[in-house]
LUMBAMI-187475 format. One record per residue (C-alpha): x, y, z; residue number from 1. Coordinates in nm, 4 decimals. Layout:
N
((X,Y,Z),NUM),
...
END
This chain:
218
((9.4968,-5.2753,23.7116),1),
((9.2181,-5.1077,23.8714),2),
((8.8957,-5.1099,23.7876),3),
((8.7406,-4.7607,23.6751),4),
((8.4535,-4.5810,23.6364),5),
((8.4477,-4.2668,23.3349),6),
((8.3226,-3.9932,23.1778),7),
((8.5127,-3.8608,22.8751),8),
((8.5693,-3.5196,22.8047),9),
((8.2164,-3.2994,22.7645),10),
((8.3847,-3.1158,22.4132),11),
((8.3755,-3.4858,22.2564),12),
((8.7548,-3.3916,22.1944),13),
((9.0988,-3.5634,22.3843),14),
((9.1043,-3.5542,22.7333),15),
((9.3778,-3.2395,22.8346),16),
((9.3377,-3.3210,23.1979),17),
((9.2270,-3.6048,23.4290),18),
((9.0756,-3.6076,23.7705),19),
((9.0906,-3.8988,23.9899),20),
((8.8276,-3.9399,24.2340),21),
((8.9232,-4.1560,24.5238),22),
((8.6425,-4.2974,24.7183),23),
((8.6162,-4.3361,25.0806),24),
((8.5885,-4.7002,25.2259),25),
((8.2682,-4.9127,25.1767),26),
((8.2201,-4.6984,24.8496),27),
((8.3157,-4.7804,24.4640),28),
((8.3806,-4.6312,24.1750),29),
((8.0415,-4.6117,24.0666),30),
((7.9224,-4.4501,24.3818),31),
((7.8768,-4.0769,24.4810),32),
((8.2119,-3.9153,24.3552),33),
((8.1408,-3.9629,23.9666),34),
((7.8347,-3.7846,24.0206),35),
((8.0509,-3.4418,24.1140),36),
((8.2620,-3.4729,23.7968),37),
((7.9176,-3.4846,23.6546),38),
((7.8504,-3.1382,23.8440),39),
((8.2073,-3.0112,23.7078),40),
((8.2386,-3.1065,23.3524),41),
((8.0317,-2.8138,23.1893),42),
((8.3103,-2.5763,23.3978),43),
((8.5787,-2.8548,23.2655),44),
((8.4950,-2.9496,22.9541),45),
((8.8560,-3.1292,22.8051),46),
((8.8693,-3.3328,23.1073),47),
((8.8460,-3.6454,23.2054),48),
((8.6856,-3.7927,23.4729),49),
((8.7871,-4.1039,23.6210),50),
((8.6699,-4.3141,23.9405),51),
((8.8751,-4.6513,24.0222),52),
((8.7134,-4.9015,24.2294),53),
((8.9699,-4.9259,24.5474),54),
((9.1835,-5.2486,24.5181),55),
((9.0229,-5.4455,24.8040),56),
((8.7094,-5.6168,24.9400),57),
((8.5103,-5.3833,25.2057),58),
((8.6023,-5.6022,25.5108),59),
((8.3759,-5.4786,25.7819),60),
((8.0468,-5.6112,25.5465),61),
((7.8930,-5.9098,25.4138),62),
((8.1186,-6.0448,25.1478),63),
((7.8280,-5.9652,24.9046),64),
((7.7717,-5.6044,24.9863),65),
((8.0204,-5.5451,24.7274),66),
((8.2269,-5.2194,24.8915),67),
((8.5583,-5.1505,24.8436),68),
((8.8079,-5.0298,25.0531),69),
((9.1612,-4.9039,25.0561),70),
((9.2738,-5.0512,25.3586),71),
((9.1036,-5.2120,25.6156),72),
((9.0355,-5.0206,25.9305),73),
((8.9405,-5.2900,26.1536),74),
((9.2105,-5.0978,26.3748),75),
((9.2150,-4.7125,26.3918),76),
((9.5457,-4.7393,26.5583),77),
((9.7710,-4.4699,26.3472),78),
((10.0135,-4.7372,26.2321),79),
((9.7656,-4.9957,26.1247),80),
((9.6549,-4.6876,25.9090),81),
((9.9621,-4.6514,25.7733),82),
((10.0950,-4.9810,25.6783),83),
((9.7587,-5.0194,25.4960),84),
((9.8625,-4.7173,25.3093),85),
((10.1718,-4.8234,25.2377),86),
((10.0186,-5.1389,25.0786),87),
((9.7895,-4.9874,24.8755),88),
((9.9916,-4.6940,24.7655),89),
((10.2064,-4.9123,24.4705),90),
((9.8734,-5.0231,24.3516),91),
((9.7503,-4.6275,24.3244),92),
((10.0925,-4.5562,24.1642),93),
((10.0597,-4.8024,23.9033),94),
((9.6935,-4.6458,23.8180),95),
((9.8241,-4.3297,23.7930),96),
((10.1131,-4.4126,23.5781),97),
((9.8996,-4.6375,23.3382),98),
((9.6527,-4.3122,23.3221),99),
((9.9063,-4.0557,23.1953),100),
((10.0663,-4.3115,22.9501),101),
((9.7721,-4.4147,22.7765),102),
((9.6889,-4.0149,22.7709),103),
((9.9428,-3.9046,22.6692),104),
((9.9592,-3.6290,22.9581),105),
((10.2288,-3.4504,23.1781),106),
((10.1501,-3.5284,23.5703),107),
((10.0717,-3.1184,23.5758),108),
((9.7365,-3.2284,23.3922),109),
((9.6212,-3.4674,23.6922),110),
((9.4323,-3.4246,23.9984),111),
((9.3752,-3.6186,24.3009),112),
((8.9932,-3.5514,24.4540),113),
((8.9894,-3.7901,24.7544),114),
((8.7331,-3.8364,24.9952),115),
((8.7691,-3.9630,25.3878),116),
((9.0293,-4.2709,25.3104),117),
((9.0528,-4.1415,24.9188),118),
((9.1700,-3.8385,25.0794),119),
((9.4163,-4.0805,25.3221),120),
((9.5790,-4.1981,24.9939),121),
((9.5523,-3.8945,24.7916),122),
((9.8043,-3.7284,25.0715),123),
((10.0184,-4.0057,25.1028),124),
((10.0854,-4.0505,24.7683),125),
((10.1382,-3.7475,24.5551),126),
((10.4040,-3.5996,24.7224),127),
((10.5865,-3.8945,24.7105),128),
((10.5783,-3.9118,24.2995),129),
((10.8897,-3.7806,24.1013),130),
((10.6924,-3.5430,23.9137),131),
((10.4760,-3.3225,24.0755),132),
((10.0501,-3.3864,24.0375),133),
((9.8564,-3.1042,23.8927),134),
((9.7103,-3.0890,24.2506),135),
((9.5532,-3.2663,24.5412),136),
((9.1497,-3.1713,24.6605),137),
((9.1303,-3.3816,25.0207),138),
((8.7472,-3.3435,25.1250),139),
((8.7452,-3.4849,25.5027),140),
((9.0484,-3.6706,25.5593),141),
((9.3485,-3.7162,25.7228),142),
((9.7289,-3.7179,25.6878),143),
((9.9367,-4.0599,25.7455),144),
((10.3219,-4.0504,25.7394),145),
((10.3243,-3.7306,25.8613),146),
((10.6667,-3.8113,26.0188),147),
((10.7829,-3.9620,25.7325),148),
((10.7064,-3.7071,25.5183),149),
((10.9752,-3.4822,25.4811),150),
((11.2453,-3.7548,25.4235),151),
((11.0099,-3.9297,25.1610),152),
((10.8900,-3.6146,24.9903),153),
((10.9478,-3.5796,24.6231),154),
((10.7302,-3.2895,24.5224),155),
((10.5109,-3.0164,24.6421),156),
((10.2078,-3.0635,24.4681),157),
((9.9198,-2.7803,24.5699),158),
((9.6488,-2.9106,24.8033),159),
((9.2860,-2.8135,24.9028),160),
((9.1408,-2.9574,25.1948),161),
((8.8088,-2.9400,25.3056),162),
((8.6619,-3.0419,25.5811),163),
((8.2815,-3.0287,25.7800),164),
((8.3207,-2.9198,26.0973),165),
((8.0323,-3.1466,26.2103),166),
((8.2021,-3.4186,26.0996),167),
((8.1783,-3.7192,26.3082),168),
((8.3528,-3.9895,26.1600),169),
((8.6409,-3.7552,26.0672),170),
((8.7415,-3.5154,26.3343),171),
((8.7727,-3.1113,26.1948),172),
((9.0924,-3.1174,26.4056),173),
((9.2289,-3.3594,26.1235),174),
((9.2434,-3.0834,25.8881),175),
((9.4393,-2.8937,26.0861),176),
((9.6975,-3.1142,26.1421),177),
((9.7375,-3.1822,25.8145),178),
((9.7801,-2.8543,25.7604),179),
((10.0715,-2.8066,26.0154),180),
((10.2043,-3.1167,25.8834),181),
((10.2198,-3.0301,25.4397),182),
((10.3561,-2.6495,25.5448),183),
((10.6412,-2.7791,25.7379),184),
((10.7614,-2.9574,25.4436),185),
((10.7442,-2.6442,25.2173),186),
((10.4008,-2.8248,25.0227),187),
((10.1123,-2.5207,24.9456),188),
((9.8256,-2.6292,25.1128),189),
((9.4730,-2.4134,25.1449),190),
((9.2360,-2.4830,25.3752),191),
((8.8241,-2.4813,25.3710),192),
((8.6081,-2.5116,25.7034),193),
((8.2464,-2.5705,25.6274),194),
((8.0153,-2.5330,25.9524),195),
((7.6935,-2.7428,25.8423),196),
((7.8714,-3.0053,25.7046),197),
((7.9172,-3.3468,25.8756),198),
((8.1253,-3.6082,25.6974),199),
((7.9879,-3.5351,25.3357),200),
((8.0561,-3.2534,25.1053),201),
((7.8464,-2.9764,25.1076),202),
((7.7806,-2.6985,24.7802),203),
((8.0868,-2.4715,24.9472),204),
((8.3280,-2.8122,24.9166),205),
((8.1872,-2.8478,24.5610),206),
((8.2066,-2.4891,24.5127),207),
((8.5949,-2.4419,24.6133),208),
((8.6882,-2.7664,24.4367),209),
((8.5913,-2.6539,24.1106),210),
((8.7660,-2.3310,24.1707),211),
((9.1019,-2.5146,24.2503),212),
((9.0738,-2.7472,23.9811),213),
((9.0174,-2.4208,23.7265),214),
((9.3443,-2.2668,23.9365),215),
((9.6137,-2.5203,23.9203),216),
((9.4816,-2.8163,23.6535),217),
((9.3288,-2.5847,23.3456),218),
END
């Protein structure tokens, strides 16, 4: 099981809804992305905030920089991506299962907040879950399986991606073929450019999140 990084509900009461931060590669659980839910809880306050370290060793570091990754990307090459997806997606599953379980919540009540590979996994997984995810928040990512997608596709879950268009780890164009990609199989997906951002998230990212979260999780 994966470790995880929390903060419990802000009414001192049971959590009514999760969200999963997924951090992007050479991060961990106790990086950056626990301080939005942090940001969000007053707005929030019955959920749950979670942050799991990723499963695997940063591999492009010292082995005692202590990063984690989801998948190695040693290769950039689209199906390296993707098999390193595929590897790590069972271990996300089992995460998310052991989360609603122990809960006691319907998969409406969870979110996915990914960011750059977080986001990778965040798209690759939740429409392939029985049950639909309360939704999906992908801050400057990218979609892999696309072509798989429609055959493996179990549910539509609503997504929110967001994406700098200064991004230059990232490229903006990834958010648009994403885009193309969720529509064609019939999944809701809303869009949100921000101009000054690079590959971060800026106050309009944290801004929009919150509103989605309030939209589809609350």
């Amino acid at each position: 099981m994966l470790t995880d990084y929390r903060i419990h509900p802000a009414s001192g009461g049971k959590s009514k809804q999760v969200v999963i931060f997924l951090h992007g590669v050479g991060d961990s659980g106790s990086g950056g992305l626990l301080t939005i839910g942090q940001m969000w809880q007053a707005s929030l306050p019955d959920c749950e905030f979670l942050c799991p370290d990723a499963p695997f060793p940063y591999d492009m570091a010292p082995a005692d920089f202590g990063g984690r990754q989801w998948f190695s990307l040693q290769s950039f090459a689209p199906d390296a991506i993707l098999a390193g997806v595929q590897k790590a997606a069972p271990i996300l599953n089992n995460y998310i299962d052991n989360v609603l379980v122990t809960r006691n919540l319907t998969p409406d009540k969870l979110a996915l907040v990914g960011f750059s590979q977080g986001t990778i996994m965040s798209l690759y997984v939740a429409p392939r879950r029985a049950k639909s995810i309360g939704c999906v928040i992908g801050y400057a990512g990218l979609l892999a399986g696309a072509e798989s997608l429609m055959a493996e596709k179990k549910s539509e879950p609503p997504v929110l991606l967001v994406h700098g268009m200064l991004d230059e780890v990232v490229p903006y164009d990834a958010m648009g073929a994403a885009d193309r990609a969720l529509r064609m199989t019939n999944i809701p997906v809303t869009t949100i450019s921000c101009p000054r951002a690079g590959h971060n998230i800026d106050d309009v990212g944290l801004e929009e999140g919150l509103k989605f979260l309030k939209k589809y999780l609350v």
